[in-house]
N, C-alpha and C positions, 0 to 999 in steps of 0.2 A: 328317389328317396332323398329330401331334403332333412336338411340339417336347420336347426333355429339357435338362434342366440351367437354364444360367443364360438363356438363349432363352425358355424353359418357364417361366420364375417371371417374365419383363418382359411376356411377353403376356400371364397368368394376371394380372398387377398390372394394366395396361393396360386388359383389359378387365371386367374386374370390379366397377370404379370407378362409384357411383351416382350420382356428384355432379359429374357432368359434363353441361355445356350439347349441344346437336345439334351444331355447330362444333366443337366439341371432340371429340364421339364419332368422327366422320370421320375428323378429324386423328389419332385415334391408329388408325383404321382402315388408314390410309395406315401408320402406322406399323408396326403386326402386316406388313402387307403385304410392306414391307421388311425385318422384320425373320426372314419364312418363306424371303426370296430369299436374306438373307444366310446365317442359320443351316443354313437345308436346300441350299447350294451343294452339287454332285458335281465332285470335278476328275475331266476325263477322263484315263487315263492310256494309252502308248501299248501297243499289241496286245502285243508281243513283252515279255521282262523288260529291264531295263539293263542293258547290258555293263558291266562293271567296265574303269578306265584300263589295268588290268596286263594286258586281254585285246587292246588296242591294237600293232600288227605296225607297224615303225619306217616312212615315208611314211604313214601314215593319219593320216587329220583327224578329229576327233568333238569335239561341245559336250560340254559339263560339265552334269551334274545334280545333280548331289546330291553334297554330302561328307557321309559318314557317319564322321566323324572326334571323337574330343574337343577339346573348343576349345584345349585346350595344343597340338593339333597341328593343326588347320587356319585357326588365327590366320595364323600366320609363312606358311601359300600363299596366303591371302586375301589377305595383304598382298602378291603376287608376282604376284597376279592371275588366283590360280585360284579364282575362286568360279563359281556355277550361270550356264550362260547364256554361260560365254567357250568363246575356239576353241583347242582343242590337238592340237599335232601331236607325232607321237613321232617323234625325229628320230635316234637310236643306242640300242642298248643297248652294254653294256660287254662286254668278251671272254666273260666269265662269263654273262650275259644278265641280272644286274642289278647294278647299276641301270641304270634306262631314262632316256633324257635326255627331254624335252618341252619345247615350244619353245610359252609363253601370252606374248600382249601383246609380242610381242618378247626376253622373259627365258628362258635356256635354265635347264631345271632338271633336276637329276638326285633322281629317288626311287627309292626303293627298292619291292618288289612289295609288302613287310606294308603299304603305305602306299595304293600305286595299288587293291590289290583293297577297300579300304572307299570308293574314290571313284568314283560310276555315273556312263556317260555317254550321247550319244546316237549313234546315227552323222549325221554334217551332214546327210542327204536328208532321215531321219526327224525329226531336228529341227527341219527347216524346215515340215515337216508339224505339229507339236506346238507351235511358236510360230512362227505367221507372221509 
């Protein structure tokens, strides 16, 4: 099992070293060790793809995954309290069906759909399965 990039050049240094004592070679044995748990992690993701917010039907609850926003625009919801991991509900849309109002931490907010379709979510059962 190789390692690439900057993982691949700490172990390559690490173990290469001639001039290390028997306590020493351990210690960075441990270290390689840690360092194949952390570099070679797999996130599981879940079965199905992420809904998008805009695919949310006004009473439904779902957590927040992912804002796929640029940071000019998912500053000002971060700050509102839509980051990954909160709970939103969509509580109206407008005569026209957008905007959709969403109701995070208390704060009702009205976005618009160019906005809701770059933000994934989950629905609350499957969430609860993906972070217990």
């Amino acid at each position: 099992m190789g390692l690439d990039g900057r993982a691949g050049r700490i172990v390559s240094y690490v173990t290469h070293r001639r001039d290390a004592s028997d306590s020493q070679r351990r210690e960075r044995a441990g270290i390689i060790v840690l360092l194949k748990m952390i570099f070679n992690f797999k996130k599981t993701t879940p079965a199905l793809p992420p809904r998008r917010l805009a695919e949310l039907a006004p009473g439904q609850t779902a957590i927040i995954a992912k804002l796929a926003l640029p940071p000019a625009a998912a500053e000002p919801l971060m700050d509102l309290g839509l980051v990954a991991g909160s709970r939103v509900l969509a509580v109206r849309r407008a005569p026209g069906g957008d905007p959709v109002v969403y109701r995070v931490d208390g704060a009702e907010i009205a976005l618009r759909r160019e906005t809701t379709r770059h933000i994934a979510i989950l629905p609350v059962d499957e969430a609860a399965e993906v972070c217990p």
